[in-house]
C-alpha positions in Angstrom: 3.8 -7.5 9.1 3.0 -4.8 6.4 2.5 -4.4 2.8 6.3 -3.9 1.2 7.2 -0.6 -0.5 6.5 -1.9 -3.4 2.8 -1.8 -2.8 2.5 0.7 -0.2 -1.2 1.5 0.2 -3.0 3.5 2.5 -4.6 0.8 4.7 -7.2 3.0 6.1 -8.7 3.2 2.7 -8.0 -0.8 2.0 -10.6 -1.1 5.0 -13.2 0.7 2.5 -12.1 -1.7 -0.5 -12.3 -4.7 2.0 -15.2 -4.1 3.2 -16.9 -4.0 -0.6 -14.8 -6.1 -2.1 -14.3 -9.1 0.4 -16.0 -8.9 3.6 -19.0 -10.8 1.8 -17.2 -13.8 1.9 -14.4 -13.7 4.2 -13.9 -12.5 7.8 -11.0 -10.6 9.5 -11.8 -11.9 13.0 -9.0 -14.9 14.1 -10.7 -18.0 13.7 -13.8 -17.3 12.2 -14.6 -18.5 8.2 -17.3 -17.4 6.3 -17.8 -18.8 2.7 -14.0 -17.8 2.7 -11.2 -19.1 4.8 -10.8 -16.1 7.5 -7.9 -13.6 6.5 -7.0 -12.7 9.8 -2.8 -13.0 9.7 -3.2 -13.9 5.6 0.1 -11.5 5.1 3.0 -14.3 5.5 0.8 -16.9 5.9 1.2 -19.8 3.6 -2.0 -20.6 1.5 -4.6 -23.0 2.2 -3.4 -23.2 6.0 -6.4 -21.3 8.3 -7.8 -24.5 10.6 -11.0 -25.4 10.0 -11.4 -24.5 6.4 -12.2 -26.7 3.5 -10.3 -25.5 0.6 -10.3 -26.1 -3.1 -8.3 -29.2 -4.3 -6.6 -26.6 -6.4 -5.8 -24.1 -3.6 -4.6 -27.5 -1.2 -2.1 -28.2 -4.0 -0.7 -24.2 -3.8 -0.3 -25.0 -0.6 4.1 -23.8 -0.6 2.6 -20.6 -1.6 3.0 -17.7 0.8 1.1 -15.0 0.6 3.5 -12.4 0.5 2.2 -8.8 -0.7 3.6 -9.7 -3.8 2.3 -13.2 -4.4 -1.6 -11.2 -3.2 -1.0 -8.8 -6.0 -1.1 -11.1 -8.0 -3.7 -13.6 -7.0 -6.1 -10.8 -6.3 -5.4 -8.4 -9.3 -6.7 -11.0 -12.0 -10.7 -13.5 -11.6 -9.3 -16.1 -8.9 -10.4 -18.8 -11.8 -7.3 -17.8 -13.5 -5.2 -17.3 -10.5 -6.2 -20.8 -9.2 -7.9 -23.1 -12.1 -10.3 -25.2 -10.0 -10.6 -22.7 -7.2 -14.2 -22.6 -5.2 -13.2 -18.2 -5.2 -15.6 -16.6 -7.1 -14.3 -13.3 -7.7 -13.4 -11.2 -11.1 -10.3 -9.5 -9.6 -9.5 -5.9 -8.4 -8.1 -3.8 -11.5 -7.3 -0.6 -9.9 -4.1 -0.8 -8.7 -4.3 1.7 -6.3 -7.1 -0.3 -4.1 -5.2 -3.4 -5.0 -1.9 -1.6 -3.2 -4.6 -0.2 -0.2 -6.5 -3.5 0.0 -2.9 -5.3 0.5 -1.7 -2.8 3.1 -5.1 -3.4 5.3 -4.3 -7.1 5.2 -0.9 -6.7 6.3 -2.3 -4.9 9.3 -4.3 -7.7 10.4 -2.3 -10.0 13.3 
């Protein structure tokens, strides 16, 4: 699955963006968590779902979100504390839009 047209990034630069932006806390490898859940197959996949995670109280009650492209824009474009009161994410948001779009492409690459 890819990102939709309406956020068509370049994914080859949403690797860059991961990598300083996310990779400190979450991994890309199936199965394997870090601080963060593992976002191997996060595009379509409905939140708080990745075995062998312990998520936020707040992120387990989300948990009929989906993580569409659309529903990661906006999660990850403002700080996760006011996407998700009560998350465990500590993170202040992206607020370029263009890494948000190339950031969201990369993850729809990874299945």
């Amino acid at each position: 699955m890819t990102a939709s047209p309406a956020f068509a990034g370049d994914a080859s630069a949403g690797s860059d963006v991961f990598k300083s932006e996310c990779a400190e806390c979450h991994s890309i490898k199936e199965g394997r968590n870090k601080k963060g859940p593992s976002l191997f197959g996060v595009v379509g996949r409905k939140a708080a779902a990745v075995p062998d995670y312990e998520y936020s109280d707040a992120l387990r009650a989300q948990s009929a979100w989906v993580w569409t492209p659309e529903q990661l824009h906006s999660y990850l474009g403002q700080p996760a504390k006011r996407a998700n009161p009560g998350t465990k994410m500590k993170y202040d948001g992206l607020n370029d839009p263009k890494q948000l779009d190339d950031l969201i492409s990369y993850l729809g690459t990874l299945h």
